[in-house]
C-alpha positions as CSV (number, residue, x, y, z in Angstrom):
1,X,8.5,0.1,18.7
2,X,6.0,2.5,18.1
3,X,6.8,3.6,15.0
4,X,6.4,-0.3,13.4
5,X,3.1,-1.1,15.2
6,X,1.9,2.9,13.5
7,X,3.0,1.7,10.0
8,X,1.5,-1.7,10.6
9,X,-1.7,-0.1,11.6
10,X,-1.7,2.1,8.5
11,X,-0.8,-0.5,6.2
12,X,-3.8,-2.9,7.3
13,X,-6.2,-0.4,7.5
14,X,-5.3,0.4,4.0
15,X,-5.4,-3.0,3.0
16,X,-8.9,-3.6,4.3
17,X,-9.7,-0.8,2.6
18,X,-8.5,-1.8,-1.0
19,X,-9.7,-5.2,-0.1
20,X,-13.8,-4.5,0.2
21,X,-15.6,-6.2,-2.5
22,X,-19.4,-5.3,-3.9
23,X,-22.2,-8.0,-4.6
24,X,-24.1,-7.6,-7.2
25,X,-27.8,-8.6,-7.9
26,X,-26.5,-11.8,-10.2
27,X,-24.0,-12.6,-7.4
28,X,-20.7,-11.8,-8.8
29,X,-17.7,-10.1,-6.5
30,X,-16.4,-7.1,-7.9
31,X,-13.3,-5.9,-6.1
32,X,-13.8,-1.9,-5.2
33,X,-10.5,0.3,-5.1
34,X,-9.5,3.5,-2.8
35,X,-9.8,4.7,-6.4
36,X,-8.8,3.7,-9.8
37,X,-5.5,2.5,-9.6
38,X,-4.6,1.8,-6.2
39,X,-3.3,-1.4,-5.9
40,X,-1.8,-3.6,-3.3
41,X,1.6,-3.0,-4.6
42,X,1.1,1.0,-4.2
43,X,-0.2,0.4,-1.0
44,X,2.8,-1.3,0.2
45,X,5.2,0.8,-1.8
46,X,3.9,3.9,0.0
47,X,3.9,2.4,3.8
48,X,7.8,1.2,3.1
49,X,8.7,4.3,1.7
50,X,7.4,6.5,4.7
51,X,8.5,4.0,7.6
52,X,12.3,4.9,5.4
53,X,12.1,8.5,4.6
54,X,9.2,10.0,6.5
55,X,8.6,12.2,3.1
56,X,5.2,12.7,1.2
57,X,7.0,13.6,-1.9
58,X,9.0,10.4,-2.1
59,X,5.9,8.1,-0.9
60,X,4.1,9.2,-3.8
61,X,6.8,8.4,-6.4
62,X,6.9,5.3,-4.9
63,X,3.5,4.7,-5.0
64,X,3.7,5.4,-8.7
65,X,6.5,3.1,-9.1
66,X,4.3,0.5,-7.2
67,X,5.8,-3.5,-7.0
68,X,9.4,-2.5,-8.9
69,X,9.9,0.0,-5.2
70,X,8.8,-3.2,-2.9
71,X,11.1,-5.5,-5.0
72,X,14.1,-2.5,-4.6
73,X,13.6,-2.1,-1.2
74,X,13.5,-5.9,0.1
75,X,16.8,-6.4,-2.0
76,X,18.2,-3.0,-1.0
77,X,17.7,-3.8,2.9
78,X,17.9,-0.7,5.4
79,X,21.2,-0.2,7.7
């Protein structure tokens, strides 16, 4: 049980994270990243690829693979 509420805290501190947005002086909301290309799909793609293989190497080619990993893994369900 543990192990799910650790993920779940990582994945919605991440999400709060990506989800911060800037004002600007002529009012418009500009969404601000981790960094460049860090998106909710990566973000995702990394937290279900750890809570599955507990490896840094294959979170990170997940992260790269983004949404397509998410997709695999709710069609490809865990035993």
């Amino acid at each position: 049980m543990s192990k799910k509420i650790g993920s779940a805290l990582v994945f919605c501190i991440l999400l709060l994270t990506s989800c911060v947005a800037r004002t600007y002086d002529y009012g418009y909301m500009q969404p601000a990243y981790i960094f460049p290309g860090v998106g909710l799909g990566t973000i995702i793609a990394v937290v279900i690829s750890w809570t599955r293989n507990k490896s840094v190497l294959w979170a990170i080619i997940h992260g790269i693979l983004g949404w397509f990993y998410v997709i695999y893994a709710i069609i490809v369900k865990e035993k």
